[in-house]
DRENTORKOL-3810 file (N, C-alpha, C; in nm, 4 decimals):
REM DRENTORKOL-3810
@n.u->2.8369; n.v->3.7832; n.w->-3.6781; ca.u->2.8266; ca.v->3.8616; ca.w->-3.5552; c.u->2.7192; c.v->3.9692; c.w->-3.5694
@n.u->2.6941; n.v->4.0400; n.w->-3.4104; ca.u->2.5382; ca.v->4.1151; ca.w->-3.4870; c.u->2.6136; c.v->4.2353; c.w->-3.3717
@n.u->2.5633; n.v->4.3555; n.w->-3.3977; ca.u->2.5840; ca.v->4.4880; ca.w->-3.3095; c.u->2.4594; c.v->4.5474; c.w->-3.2799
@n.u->2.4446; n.v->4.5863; n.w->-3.1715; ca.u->2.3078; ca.v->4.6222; ca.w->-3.1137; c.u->2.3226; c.v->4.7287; c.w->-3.0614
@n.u->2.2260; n.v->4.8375; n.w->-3.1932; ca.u->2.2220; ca.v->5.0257; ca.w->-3.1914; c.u->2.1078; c.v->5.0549; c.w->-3.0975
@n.u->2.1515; n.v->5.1414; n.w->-3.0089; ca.u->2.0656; ca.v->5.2333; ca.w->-2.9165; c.u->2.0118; c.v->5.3487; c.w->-3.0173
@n.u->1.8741; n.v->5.3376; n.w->-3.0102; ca.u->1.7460; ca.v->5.4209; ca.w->-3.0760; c.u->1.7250; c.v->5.5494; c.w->-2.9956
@n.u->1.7451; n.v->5.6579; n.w->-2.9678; ca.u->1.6647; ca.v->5.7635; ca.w->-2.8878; c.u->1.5728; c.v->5.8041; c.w->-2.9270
@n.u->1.5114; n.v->5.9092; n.w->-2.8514; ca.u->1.4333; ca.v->6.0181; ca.w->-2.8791; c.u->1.2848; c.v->5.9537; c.w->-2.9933
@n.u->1.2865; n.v->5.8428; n.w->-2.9495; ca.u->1.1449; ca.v->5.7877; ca.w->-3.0406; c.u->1.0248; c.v->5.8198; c.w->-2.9505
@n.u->0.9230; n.v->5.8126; n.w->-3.0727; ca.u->0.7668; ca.v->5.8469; ca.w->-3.0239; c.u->0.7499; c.v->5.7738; c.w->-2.8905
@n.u->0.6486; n.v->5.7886; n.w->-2.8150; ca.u->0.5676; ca.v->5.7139; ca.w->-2.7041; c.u->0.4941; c.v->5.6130; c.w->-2.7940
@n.u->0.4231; n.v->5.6118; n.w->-2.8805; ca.u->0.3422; ca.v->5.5406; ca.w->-2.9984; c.u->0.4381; c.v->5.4454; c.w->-3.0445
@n.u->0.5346; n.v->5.4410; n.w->-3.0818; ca.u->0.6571; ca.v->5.3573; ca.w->-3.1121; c.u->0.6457; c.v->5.2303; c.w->-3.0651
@n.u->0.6436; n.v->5.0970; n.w->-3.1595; ca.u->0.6245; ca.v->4.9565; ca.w->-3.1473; c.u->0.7655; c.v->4.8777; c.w->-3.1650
@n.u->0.8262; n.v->4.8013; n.w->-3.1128; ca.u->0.9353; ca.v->4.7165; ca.w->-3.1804; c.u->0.9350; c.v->4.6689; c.w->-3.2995
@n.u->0.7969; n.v->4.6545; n.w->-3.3916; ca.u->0.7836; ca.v->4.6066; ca.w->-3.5057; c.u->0.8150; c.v->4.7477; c.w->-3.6328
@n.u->0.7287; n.v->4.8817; n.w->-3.5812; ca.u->0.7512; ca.v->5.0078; ca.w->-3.6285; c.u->0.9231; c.v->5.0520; c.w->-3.6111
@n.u->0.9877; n.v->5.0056; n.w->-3.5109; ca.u->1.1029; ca.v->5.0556; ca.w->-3.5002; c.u->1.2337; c.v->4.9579; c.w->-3.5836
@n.u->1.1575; n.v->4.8210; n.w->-3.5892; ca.u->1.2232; ca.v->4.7185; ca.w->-3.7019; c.u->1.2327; c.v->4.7400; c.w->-3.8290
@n.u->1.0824; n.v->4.8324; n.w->-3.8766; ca.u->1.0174; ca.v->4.8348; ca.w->-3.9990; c.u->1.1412; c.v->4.9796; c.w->-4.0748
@n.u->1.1749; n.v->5.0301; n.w->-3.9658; ca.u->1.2389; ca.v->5.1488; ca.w->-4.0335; c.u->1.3803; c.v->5.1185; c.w->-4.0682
@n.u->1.4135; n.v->5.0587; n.w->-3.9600; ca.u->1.5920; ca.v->5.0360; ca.w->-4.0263; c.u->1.5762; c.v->4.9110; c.w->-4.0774
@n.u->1.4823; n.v->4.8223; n.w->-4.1503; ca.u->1.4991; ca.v->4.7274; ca.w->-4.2528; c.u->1.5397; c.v->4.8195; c.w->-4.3685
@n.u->1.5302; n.v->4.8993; n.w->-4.4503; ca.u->1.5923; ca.v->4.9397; ca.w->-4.5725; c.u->1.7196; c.v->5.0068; c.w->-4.5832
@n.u->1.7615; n.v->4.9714; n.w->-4.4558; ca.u->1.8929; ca.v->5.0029; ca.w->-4.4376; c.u->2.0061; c.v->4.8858; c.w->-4.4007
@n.u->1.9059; n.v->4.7438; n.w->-4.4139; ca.u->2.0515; ca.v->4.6541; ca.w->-4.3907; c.u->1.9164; c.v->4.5398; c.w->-4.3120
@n.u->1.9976; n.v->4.4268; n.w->-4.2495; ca.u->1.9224; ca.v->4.3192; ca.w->-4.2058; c.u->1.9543; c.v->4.3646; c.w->-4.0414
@n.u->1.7573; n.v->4.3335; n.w->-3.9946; ca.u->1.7699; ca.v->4.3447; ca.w->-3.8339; c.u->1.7361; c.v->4.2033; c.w->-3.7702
@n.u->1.7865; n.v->4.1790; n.w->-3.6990; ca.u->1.7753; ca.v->4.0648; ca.w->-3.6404; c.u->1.6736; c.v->4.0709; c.w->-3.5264
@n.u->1.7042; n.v->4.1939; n.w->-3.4451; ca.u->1.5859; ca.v->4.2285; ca.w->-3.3625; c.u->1.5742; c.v->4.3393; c.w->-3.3244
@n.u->1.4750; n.v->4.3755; n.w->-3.2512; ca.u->1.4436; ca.v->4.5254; ca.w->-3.2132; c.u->1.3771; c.v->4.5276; c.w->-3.0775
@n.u->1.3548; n.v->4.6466; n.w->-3.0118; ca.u->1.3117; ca.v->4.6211; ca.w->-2.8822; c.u->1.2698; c.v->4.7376; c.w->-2.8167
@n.u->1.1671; n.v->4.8094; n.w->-2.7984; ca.u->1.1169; ca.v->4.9352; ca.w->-2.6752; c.u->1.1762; c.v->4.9029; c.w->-2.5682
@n.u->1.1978; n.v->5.0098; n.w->-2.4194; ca.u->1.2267; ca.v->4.9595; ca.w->-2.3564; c.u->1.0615; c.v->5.0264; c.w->-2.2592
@n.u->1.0238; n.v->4.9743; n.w->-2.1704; ca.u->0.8894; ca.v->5.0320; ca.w->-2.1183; c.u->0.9115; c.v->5.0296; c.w->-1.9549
@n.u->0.8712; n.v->5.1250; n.w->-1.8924; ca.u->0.8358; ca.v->5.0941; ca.w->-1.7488; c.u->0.7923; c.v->4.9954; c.w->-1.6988
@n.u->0.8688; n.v->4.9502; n.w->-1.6130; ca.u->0.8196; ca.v->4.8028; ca.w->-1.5656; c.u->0.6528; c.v->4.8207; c.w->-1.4389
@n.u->0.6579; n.v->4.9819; n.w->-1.4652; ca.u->0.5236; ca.v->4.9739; ca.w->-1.3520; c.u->0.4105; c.v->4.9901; c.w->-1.4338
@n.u->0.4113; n.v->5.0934; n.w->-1.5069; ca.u->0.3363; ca.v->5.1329; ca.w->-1.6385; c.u->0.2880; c.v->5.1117; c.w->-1.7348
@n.u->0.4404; n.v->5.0256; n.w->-1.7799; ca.u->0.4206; ca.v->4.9546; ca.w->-1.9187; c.u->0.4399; c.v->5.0476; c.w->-2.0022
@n.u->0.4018; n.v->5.1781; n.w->-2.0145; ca.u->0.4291; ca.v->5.2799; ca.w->-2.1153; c.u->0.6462; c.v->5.3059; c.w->-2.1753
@n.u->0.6368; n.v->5.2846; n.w->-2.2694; ca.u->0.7296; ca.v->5.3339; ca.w->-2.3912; c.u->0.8234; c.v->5.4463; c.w->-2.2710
@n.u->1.0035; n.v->5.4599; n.w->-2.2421; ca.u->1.0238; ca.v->5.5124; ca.w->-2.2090; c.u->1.0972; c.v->5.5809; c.w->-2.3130
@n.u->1.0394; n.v->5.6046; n.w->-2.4526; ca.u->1.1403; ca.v->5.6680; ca.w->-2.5565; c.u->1.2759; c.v->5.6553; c.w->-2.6255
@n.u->1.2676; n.v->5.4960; n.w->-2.5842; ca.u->1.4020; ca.v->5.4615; ca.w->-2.6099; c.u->1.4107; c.v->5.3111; c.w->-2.6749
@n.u->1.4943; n.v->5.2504; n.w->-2.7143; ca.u->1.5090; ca.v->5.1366; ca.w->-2.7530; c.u->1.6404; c.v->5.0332; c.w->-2.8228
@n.u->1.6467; n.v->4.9185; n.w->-2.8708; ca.u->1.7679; ca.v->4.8817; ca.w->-2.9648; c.u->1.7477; c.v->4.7855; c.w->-3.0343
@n.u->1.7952; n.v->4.7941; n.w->-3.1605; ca.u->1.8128; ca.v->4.7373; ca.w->-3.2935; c.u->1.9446; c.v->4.6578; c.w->-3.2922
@n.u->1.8656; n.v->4.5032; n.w->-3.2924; ca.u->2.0173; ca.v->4.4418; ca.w->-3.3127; c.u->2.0406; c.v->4.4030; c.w->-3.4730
@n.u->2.1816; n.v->4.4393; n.w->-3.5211; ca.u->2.1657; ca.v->4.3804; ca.w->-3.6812; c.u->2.2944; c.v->4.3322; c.w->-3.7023
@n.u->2.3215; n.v->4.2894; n.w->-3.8357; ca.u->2.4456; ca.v->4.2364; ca.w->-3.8822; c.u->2.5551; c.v->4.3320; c.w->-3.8832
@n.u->2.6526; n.v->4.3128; n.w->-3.7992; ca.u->2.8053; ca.v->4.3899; ca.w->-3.8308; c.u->2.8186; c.v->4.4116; c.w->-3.9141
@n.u->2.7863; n.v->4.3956; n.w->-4.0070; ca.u->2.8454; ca.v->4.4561; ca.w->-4.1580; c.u->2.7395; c.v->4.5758; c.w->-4.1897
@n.u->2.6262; n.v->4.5864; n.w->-4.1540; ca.u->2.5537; ca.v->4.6851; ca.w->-4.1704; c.u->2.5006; c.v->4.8115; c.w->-4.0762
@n.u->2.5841; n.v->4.8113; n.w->-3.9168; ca.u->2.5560; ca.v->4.8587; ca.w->-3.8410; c.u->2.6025; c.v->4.9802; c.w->-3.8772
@n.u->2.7452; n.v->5.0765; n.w->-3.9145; ca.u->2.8043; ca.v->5.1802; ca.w->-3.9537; c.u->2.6782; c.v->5.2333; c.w->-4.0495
@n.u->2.6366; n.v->5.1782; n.w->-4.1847; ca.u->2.5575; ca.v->5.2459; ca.w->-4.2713; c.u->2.4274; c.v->5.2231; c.w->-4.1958
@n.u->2.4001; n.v->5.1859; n.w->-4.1359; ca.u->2.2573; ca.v->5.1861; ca.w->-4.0297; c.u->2.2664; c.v->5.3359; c.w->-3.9772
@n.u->2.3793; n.v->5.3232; n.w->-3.8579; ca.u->2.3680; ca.v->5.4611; ca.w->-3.7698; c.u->2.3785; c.v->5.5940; c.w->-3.8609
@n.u->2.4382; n.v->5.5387; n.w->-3.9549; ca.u->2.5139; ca.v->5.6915; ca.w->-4.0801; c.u->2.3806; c.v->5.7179; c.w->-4.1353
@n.u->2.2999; n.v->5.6238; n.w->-4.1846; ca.u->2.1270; ca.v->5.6454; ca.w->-4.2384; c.u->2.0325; c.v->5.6971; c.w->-4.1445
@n.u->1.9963; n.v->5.6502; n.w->-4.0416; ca.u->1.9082; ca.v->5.6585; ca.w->-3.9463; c.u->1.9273; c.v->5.7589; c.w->-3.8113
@n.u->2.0564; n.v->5.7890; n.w->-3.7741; ca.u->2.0771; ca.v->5.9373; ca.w->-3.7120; c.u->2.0340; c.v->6.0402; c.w->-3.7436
@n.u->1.9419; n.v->6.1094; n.w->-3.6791; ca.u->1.8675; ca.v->6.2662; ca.w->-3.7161; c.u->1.7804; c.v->6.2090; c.w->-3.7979
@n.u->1.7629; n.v->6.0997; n.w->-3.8504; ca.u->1.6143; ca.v->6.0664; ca.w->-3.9412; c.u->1.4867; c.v->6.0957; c.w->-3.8776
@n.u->1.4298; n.v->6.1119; n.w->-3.9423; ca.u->1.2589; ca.v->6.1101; ca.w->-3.8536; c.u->1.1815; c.v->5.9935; c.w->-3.8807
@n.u->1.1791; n.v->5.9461; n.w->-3.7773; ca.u->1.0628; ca.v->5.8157; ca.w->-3.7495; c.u->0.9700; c.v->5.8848; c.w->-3.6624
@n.u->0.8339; n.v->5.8149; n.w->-3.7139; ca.u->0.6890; ca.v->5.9314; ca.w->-3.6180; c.u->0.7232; c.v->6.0552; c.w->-3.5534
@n.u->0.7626; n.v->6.0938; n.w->-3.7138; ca.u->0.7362; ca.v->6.2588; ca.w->-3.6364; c.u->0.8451; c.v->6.3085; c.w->-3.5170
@n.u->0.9503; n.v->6.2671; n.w->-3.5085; ca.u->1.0570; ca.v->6.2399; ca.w->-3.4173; c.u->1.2047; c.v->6.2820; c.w->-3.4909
@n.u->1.2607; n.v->6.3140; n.w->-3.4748; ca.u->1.4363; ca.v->6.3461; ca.w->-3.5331; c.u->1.4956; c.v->6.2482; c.w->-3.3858
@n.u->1.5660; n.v->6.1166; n.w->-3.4430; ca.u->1.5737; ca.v->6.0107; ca.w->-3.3464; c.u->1.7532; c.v->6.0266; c.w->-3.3578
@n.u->1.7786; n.v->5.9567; n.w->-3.2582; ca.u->1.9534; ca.v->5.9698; ca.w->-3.2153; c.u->1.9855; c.v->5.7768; c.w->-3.2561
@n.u->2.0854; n.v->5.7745; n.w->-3.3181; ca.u->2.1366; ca.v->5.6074; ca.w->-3.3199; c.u->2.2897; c.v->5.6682; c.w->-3.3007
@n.u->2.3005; n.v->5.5497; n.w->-3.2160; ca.u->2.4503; ca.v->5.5228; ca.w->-3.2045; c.u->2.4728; c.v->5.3296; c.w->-3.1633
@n.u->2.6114; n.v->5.3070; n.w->-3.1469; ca.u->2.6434; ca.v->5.2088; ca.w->-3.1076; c.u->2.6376; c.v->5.1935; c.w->-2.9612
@n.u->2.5393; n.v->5.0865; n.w->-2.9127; ca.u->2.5087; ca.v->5.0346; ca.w->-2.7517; c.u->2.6118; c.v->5.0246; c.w->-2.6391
@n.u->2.5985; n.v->5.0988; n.w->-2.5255; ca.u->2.7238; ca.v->5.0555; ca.w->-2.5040; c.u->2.6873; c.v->4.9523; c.w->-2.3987
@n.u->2.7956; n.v->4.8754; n.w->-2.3322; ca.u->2.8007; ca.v->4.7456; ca.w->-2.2748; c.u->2.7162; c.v->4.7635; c.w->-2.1194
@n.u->2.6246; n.v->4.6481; n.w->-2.1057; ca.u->2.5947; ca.v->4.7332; ca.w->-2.0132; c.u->2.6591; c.v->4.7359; c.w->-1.8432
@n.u->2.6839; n.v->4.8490; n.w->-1.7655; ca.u->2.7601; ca.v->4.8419; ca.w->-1.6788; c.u->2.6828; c.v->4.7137; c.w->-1.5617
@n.u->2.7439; n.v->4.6281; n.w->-1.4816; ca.u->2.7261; ca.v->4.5444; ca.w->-1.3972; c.u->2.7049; c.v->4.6185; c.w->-1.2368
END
């Protein structure tokens, strides 16, 4: 099974590959994802990391308040999204 962490407060500069690259030494990611203006295209500072259940707890416990680019970033667990 995989759990998919909501990223905050990341750079504008911030890539899905840069945002993969950081919580790999914290466990296996399966995927990652910016989310961007659909008019713009520009980075709305946000994003999610999907990874293995077994590594999601020591993910968010590592990577909360960490700094990625220069950033003190927020992780938590995704919540579902409302319909």
């Amino acid at each position: 099974m995989a759990k998919t962490l909501y990223v905050g407060n990341l750079a504008w500069s911030a890539t899905d590959t840069t945002l993969a690259d950081a919580f790999r030494p914290h466990g296996a990611v399966i995927s990652s994802r910016i989310i961007t203006d659909k008019e713009t295209g520009r980075s709305r500072g946000f994003g999610f990391v999907e990874v293995e259940d077994a590594d999601a707890d020591k993910m968010i416990e590592a990577m909360n308040g960490a700094q990625v680019d220069g950033r003190q970033i927020v992780v938590n667990e995704a919540k579902p999204r409302q319909g």
